[in-house]
N, C-alpha and C positions, 0 to 999 in steps of 0.2 A: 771397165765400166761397173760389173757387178762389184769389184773389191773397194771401186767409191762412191760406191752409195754402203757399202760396210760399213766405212768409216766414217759417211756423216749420220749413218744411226748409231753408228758409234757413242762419236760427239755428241749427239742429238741427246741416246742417255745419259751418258758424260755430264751434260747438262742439267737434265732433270734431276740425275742424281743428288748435282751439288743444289738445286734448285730446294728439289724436298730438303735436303738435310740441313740449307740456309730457314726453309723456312720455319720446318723445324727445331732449330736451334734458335729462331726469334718468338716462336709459341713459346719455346720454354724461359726465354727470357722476361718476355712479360709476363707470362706466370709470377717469376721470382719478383720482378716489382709490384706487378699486386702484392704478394705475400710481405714484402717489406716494408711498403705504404700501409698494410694492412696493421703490421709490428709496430712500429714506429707511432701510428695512431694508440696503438695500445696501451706503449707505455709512455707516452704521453700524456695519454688522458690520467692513466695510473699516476703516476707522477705528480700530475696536477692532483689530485685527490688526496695523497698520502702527503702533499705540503700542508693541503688547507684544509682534510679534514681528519679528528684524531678520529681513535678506535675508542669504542667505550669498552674501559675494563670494566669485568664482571666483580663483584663484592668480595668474589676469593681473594681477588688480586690487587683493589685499592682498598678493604676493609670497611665494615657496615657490617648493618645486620639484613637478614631477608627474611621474610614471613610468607608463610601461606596459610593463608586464613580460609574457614570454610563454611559457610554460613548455615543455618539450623532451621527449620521450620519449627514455629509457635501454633497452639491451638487455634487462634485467628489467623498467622498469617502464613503462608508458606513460601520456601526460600526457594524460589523460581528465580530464573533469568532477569525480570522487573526487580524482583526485591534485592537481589546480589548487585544491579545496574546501581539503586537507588543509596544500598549500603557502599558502593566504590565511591560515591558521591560525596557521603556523609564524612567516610575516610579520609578524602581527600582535605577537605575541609579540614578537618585537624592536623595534617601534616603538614598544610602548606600554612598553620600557626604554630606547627613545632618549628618552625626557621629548618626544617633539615634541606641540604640542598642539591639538587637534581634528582630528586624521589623519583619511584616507579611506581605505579601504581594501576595494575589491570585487570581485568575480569578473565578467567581461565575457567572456560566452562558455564556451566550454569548456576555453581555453587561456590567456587573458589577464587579469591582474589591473592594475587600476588603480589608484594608490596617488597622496597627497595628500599633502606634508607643507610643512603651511603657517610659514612663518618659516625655512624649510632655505634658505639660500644654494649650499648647496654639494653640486652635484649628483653630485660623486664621491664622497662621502663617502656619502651615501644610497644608491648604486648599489653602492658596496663591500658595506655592511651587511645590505643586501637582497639583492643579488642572488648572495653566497656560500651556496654548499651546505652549508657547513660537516658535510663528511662526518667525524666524528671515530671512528679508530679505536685499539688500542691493540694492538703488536704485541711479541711476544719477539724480539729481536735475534741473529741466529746469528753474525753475527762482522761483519768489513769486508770488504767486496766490491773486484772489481780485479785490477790483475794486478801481481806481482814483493812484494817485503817480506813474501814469506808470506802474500798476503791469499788470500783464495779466489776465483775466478773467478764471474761473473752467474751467477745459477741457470740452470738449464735451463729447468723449468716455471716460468713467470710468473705461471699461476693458485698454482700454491703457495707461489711465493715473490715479494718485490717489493727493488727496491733503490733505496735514497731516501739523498740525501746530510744529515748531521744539521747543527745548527747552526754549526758549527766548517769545513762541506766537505767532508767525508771521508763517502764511502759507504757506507751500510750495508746489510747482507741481512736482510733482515724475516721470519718466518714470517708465513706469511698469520693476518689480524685473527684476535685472539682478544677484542677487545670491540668495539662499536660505539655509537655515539651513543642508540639505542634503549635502554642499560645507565646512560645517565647519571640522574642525578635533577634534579642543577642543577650548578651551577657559581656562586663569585663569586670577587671580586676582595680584596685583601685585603695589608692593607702589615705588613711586619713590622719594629715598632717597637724590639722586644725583640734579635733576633739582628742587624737590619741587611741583611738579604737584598734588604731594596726590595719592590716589589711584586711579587706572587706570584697565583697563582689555583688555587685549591681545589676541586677537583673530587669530588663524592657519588655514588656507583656507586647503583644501585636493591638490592632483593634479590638477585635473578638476579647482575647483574652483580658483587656482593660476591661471591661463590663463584668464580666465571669470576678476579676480582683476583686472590682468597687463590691462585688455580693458577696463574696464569701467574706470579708471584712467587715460590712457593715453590720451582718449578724452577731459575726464574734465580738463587737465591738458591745453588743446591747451585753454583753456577760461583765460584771463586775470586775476590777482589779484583783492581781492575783487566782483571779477562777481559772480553773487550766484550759475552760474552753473558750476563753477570751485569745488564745494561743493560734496559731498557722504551722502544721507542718509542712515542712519544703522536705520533701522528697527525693534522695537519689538513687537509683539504680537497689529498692526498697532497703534502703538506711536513712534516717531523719539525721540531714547534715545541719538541720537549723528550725527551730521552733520557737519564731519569736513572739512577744503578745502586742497584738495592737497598738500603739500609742494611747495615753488617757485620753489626749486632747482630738482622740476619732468620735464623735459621737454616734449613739445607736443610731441602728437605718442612713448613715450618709457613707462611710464606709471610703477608703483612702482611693484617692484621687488621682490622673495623672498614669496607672499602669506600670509604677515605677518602685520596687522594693530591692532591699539589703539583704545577703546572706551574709552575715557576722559569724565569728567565731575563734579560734585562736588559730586561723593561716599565717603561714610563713608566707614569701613572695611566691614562691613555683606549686604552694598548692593550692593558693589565690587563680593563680594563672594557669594553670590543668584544670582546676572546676570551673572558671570563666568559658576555656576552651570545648571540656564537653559541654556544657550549653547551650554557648555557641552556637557548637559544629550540628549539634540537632538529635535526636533519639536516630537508636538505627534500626532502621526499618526490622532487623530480625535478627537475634545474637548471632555473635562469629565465635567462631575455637580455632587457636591455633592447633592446626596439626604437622606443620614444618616450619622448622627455626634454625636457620645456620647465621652466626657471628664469626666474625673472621678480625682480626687484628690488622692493620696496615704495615706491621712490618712484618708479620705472616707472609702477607700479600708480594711485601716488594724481594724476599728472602726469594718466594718461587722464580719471578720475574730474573731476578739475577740469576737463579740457577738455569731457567729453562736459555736465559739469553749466552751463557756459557757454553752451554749442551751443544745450542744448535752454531753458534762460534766455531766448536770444536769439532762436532761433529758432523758440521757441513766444509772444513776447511782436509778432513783426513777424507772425505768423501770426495772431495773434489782432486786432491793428490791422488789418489785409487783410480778414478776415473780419465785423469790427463796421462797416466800413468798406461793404463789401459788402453786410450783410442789415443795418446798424441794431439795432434791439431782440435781435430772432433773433441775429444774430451776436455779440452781448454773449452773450445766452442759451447759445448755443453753448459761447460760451471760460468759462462756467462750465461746461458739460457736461466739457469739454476736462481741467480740473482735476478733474473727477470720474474721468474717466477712470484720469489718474495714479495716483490713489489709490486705483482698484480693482486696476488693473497690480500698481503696486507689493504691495500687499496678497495678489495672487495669487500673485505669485512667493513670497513669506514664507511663507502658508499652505501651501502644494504642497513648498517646502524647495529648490527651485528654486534652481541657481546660479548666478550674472550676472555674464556672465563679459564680456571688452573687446567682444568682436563684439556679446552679448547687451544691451551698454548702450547700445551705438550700434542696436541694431535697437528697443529700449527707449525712444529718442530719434526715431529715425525713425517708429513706429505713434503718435507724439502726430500729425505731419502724415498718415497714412494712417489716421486717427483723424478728420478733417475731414469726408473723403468722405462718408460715409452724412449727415451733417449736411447738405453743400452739394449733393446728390442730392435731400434731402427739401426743399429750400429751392426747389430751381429746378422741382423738378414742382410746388410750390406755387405760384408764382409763377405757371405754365404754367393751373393750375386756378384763380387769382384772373381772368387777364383771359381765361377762357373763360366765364366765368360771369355772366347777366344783373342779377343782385343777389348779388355777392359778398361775404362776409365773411370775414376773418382767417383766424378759427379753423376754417370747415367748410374753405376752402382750404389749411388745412395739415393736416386730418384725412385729405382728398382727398390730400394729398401725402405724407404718412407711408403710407397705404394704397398709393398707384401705385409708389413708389420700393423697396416692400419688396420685390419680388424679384428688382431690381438688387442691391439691397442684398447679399441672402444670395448669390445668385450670386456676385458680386466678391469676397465674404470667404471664402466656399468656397476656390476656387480659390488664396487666397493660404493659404487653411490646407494645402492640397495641399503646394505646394512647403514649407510650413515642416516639415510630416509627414515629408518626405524629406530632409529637412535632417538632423532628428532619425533617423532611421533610417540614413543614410549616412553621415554626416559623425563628424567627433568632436571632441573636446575644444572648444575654447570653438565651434567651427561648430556646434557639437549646443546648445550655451548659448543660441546666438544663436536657432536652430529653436525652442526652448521659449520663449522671450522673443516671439519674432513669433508666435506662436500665441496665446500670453496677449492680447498687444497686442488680436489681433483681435479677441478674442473678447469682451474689456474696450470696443473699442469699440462694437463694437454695442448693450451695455447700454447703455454711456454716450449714446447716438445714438435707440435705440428705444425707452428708460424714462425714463433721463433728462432729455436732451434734449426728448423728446415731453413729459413732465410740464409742464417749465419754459417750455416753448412756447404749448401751448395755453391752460395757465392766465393768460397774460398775454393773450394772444391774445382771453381771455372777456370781459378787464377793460374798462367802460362806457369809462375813457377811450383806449383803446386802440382801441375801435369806431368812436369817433370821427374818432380819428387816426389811419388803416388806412396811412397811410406810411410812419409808425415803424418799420411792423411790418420792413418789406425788403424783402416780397414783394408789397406793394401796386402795385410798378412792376419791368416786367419786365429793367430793369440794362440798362447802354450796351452792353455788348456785344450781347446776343442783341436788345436794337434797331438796332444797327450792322447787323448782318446780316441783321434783318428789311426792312431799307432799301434792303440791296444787293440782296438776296436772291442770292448768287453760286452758279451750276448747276456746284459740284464735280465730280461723278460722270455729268460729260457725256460725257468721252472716257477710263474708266476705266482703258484698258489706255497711256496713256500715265504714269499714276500707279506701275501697276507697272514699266513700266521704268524709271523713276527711281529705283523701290525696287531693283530687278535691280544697278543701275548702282552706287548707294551698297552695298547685299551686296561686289561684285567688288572696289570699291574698297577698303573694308573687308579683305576678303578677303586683300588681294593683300599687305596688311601682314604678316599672316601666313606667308607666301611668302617676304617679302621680308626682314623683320625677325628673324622665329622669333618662339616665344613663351619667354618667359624666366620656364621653372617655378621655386616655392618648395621649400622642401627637403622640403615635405608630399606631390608628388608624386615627386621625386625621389630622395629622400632625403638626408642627410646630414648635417650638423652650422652652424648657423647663431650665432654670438655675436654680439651690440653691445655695445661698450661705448662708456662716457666718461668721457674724457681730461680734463686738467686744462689743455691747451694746444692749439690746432685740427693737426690731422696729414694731411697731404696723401695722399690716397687710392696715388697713383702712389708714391712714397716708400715708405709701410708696403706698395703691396703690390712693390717688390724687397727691402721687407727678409724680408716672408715666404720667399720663393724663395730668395733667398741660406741661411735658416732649416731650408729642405729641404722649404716646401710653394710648389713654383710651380704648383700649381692652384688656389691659393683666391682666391676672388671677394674686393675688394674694395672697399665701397662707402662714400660719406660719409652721414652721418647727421646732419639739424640743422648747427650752428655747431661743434659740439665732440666730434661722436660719429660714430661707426666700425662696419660689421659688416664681417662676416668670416664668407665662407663656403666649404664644404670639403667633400668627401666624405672619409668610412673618416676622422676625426678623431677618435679617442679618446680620453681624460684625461688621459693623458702629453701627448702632440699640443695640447691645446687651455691646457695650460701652457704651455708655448714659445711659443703663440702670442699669450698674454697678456705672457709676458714681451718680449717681441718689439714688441707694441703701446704697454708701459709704457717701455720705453727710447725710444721716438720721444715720446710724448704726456707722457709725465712722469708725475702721479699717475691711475693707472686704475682706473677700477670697473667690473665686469662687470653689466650690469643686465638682459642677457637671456640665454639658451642652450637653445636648443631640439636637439635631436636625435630626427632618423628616421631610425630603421632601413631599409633594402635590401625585406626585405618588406612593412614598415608603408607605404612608401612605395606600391610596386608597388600593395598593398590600396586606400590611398588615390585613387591614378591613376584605380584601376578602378572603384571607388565612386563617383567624382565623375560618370565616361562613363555608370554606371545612372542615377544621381541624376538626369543631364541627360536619357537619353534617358526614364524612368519620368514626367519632368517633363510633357516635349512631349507621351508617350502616355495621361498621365493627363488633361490639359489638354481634349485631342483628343474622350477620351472622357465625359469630364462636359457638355461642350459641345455634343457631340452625343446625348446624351440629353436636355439640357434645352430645344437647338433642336433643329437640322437637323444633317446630317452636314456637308452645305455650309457652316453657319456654323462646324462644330468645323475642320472641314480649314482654313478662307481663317485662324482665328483664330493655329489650329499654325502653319500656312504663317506669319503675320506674325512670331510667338512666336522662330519660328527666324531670318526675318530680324532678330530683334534681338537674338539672342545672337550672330550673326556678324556683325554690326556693334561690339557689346560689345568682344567677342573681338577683332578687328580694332585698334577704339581702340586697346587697352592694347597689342597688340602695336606700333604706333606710338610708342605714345607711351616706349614702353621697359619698362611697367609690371610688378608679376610678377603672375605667375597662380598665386593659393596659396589656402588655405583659405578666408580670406577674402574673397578674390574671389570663389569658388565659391559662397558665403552671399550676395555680393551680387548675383551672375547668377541664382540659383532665387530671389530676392524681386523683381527684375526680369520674371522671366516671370510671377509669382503676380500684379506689381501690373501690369505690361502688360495680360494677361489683362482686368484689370478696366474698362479702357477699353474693349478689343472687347463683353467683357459686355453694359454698361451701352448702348452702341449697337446691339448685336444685341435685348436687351431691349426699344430702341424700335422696330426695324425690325419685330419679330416683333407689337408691337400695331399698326405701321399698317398690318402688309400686312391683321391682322385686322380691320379697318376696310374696307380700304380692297383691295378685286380687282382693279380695274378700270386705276388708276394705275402706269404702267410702275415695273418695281421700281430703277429708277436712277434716277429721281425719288423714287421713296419712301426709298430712302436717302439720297438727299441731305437729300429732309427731317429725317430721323434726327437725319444731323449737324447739321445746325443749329441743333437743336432741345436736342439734347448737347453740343455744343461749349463755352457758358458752363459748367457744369457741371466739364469735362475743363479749361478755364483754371484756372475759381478753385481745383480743388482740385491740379491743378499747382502754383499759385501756392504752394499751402501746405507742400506736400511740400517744392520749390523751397528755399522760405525756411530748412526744416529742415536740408538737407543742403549748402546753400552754409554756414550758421555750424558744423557741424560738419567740412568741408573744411578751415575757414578755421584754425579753433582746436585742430581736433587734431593727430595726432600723424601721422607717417610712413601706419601703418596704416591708421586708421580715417581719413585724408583719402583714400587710396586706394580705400577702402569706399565713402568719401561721393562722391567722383568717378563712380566706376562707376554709384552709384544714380543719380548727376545725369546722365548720356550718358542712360542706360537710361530714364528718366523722360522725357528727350526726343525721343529715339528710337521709344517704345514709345507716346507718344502723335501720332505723326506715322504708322507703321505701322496703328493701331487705327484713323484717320482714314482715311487713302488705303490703306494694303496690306491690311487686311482689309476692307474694306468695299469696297474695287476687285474683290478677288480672290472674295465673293461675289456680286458681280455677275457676273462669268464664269463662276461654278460653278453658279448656278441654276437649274436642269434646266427652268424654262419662263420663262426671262425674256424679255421681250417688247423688238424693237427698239423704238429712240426712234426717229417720224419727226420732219418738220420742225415741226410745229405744236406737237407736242409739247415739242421741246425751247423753245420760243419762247412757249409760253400753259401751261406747265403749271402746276402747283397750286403756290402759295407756301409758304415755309420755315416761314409758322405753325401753329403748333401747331393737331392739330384735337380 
């Protein structure tokens, strides 16, 4: 009796067993179709967006010029948010009569407007038509100003009177304005076929101002022929562009009719039609000054385009062999996740309006390799959770690994969303491109990584012949590496403070380039005026620059570019200035094309300088403090403290190496500290679960354990970033090889720091760490995973 009722609670469990673990096994199934209903929406909707709606390139990359104008306060008026509103207004107005097409045109701040004009080659002509005030006024003439021939002598009051020489040279005395721009209606341009005058421009007073016409004409008119105050001056932007005399047949006191007058004179068509247009477009409320100017050429533009779309060609196809290479199934699985990714990227930039700009395609090309990470994270604690396990399977060991690795995961992508936020908030023109581009990146990877990815993993991972074949999967064996070093077991973090002085040692060295070299800023910090061009024949850098000097500029920089190309750079070089100095270029090189011109302003510059010094210090202090909220203080301080060893190591290289330090740079140093970060993370993440494990084990054994345990992890996804930014080096241009250089020091650097300088330096700071004695360092606990 008693042995059968045994048996039917036997069975009884028997049953529940298989009960829970049916039911269990249907929880997890619907999980996976949510997650894959959830995918499938994704890149669908993606898909639908990336058919019907393009990316706007930024001006680097389909060529234009861009301005940033800044507007001035006047003794009357001051350049407040109303008057900057009123002048984007004015501006508009004239460009949407220059035909340029799909302009930008915004208010940035209280003072500055930004303005787009995509296909403009030619940044003096834009900066003519923009940035004149076109103050027009309209005055009675009291005679010729001067001394001797009878003329009359300067006024005394200058508020009442003004003296302007007219288009002949000769001075005249003005009564103060009797119209203003405010009195016009419109203006056009206008050829006269019939009398042969040429072109003319036709100016329509409003109401008001018809009355104000009829009087100031009908006085001049009582002055006899020939008297010069029988005469009108028209007024521009104070130059007398026309000073005609009344007609005979105006009688005195009736004065011309209608609100309707001629500015004559010897126009061609386009200067007929630029004075019609400021007219027009209206006085602007308050002057503007350029203080940034970048011109870029369109096949500048499509040169980058082709190189960054090689880069990432290449250096997403040797990343995706490293990776299938590496996990097998999973890492095929992957490098489809990988191309899911792209296509959400791109899809998000199109949707949001987002513009992708040179730095933004290189940072676009760069988060496909920091797009690996969360993959090879989820991979290697999978691996860690197959061979801890007594009966393991595929799929519960990457459920286990998608679960443990999530908040490395988030942590590591936080942290580089940080520095892209401050990108975006500091930085500008294409550096602010690039911030929106790496934020996107991230944030596309994580789908791609923790919906994606997860879907197409474990569904394979269910399948009967994949159970079988738990090899395929990648993570059935835990990889040469992290068995190399389960072999050696190497005790890193035995004598920690000899790590930091090595780190000490490379800082000074580092350092001392800076000391010794200088750092050789862009014209972003400094300001000034930067052109390249190219030539039709290779021009010897030492050559063109005495011919500059002999030209009257012996301070401009001059450097070679590629096999055939040239820049030239200059402070206080203006329009006139940066002519000579084209011509000057085209007589050595023969046929020249200008394909770039940027100009900073004196205070854009200063602004800039001082943006980059928050940007980097907001970086380290935000770093410090997310770090230390999500560990210890101890782990945020050792991680800053590395963060900083590797931007004066950075910093250091390029001063070596001669490199400059410009906007660009600055985008590549804050994604530097964002993706450094993420190495100390993802090791701080393992220390902080085996100290919770684990009291008892000196904490420089337990971080060694860490590393060893993260180290494959920090390789392969090295490896992959790696791959990205050596074929981006290799194939791009001046610029973005410069970009890619720094991410490559920084990648190396930043995981050599996160290894030994952070992870040495919280050993030193841990308010109860315990020494190592002998036995300890000689029997203590091995590098496996527990």
């Amino acid at each position: 009796m008693l042995k059968r009722r045994n048996d039917v609670s036997k069975r009884r469990n028997d049953v529940s067993k298989r009960r829970n673990k049916w039911n269990k096994r249907n929880k997890r199934n619907k999980s996976l179709r949510v997650r894959a209903l959830l995918a499938l929406a994704v890149i669908a909707g993606s898909l639908a967006i990336a058919l019907t709606t393009p990316v706007r390139l930024g001006l680097d990359l389909r060529g234009g010029t861009q301005l940033m104008l800044e507007t001035r306060s006047t003794p009357t008026t001051e350049a407040d948010a109303a008057a900057t509103d009123r002048t984007v207004e004015v501006l508009r107005g004239r460009i949407d009569a220059l035909g340029v097409a799909e302009p930008t045109l915004v208010r940035s701040g209280d003072h500055r407007i930004l303005v787009e004009l995509p296909g403009v080659s030619d940044p003096k002509k834009a900066a003519d038509v923009l940035g004149r005030t076109a103050q027009l006024t309209v005055h009675a003439v009291l005679g010729p100003a001067g001394t001797g021939d009878g003329a009359t002598s300067p006024p005394a009051d200058p508020a009442e009177e003004r003296v302007l020489p007219d288009d002949s040279g000769q001075p005249l005395r003005l009564r103060a304005a009797e119209l203003t721009g405010r009195d016009v209606e419109g203006a056009d341009a206008r050829f006269d076929q019939q009398g042969g005058a040429g072109w003319h421009v036709t100016v329509d007073f409003s109401k008001t101002g018809q009355d104000r016409w009829r009087q100031v004409t009908a006085r001049a008119a009582c002055h006899p022929a020939g008297d010069p105050q029988r005469r009108i001056a028209i007024v521009l932007d104070n130059k007398i562009i026309s000073s005609p005399q009344v007609d005979p047949s105006v009688p005195c006191g009736t004065g011309i009719p209608g609100g309707t007058t001629q500015i004559t004179g010897s126009f061609d068509d386009t200067e007929a039609r630029e004075l019609a247009l400021l007219i027009s477009g209206g006085a602007l409320p308050v002057p503007v000054e350029t203080v940034e100017q970048r011109t870029v050429g369109a096949t500048l533009g499509d040169a980058a385009i082709e190189a960054a779309a090689w880069a990432a060609v290449i250096g997403t196809a040797l990343t995706a062999l490293f990776i299938i290479a590496a996990y097998r199934l999973l890492g095929l699985l992957a490098t489809v996740a990988l191309a899911c990714y792209g296509l959400i990227s791109y899809a998000a930039l199109a949707a949001l309006g987002a513009t992708l700009t040179l730095p933004g395609l290189a940072g676009f090309v760069l988060a496909i390799g920091m797009a690996v990470d969360a993959n090879v994270l989820v991979f290697e604690r999978a691996r860690e959770e197959y061979a801890a396990r007594s009966r393991p399977s595929p799929r519960s060991a990457l459920t286990a690994g998608f679960r443990g690795a999530l908040s490395a995961i988030a942590d590591s992508n936080i942290t580089t969303l940080i520095a892209a936020g401050l990108m975006f908030a500091f930085a500008s023109g294409p550096v602010r491109g690039f911030g929106i581009t790496l934020a996107i990146g991230v944030l596309a990877s994580m789908v791609s990584a923790l919906v994606i990815s997860r879907v197409l993993a474990e569904y394979a991972a269910g399948r009967p012949a994949v159970r079988r074949r738990p090899r395929i999967t990648g993570i059935a064996s835990t990889g040469w590496v992290r068995d190399r070093l389960l072999r050696r077991d190497p005790f890193l973090m035995r004598r920690p403070r000899r790590w930091l002085a090595a780190s000490a040692a490379l800082a000074v060295v580092a350092a001392s380039g800076i000391l010794v070299r200088g750092l050789d800023f862009g014209i972003e910090f400094t300001g000034g005026r930067l052109i390249e061009y190219a030539t039709s024949a290779p021009v010897d850098p030492d050559r063109a620059r005495t011919a500059l000097t002999d030209a009257g500029f012996p301070r401009a920089v001059v450097q070679s570019s590629g096999d055939t190309g040239l820049t030239v750079r200059a402070e206080n070089l203006t329009n006139t200035d940066e002519a000579t100095v084209t011509e000057t270029i085209g007589a050595l090189g023969g046929e020249t094309r200008k394909i770039r011109d940027e100009l900073i302003g004196p205070s854009m510059g200063d602004e800039l300088r001082r943006n980059a010094l928050i940007a980097l210090s907001l970086a380290l202090g935000a770093q410090l403090l997310y770090l230390a909220v999500r560990f210890r203080w101890f782990f945020g301080t050792a991680a800053v403290a590395a963060l900083a060893h590797d931007v004066v190591i950075l910093i250091g290289a390029f001063a070596w190496l001669g490199k400059p330090i410009d906007g660009v740079f600055l985008a590549a140093l804050l994604t530097v500290i964002g993706y450094s970060v993420n190495d100390s993370v993802v090791l701080f993440d393992r220390v902080r679960e085996l100290l919770g494990r684990d009291r008892a084990t000196p904490l420089p054994r337990l971080t060694n354990q860490a590393i060893l345990q993260t180290l494959p992890r920090t390789v392969n996804t090295g490896m992959g970033a790696a791959f990205i930014l050596t074929a981006l080096a290799v194939l791009a241009d001046d610029t973005l090889a410069d970009f890619a250089l720094a991410l490559l020091i920084g990648l190396a650097v930043g995981t050599y720091s996160s290894v030994f300088t952070a992870a040495s330096l919280t050993i030193e700071l841990h308010p109860h760490r315990k020494p190592l004695d002998r036995a300890t360092v000689t029997n203590g606990p091995s590098g496996r995973p527990g």
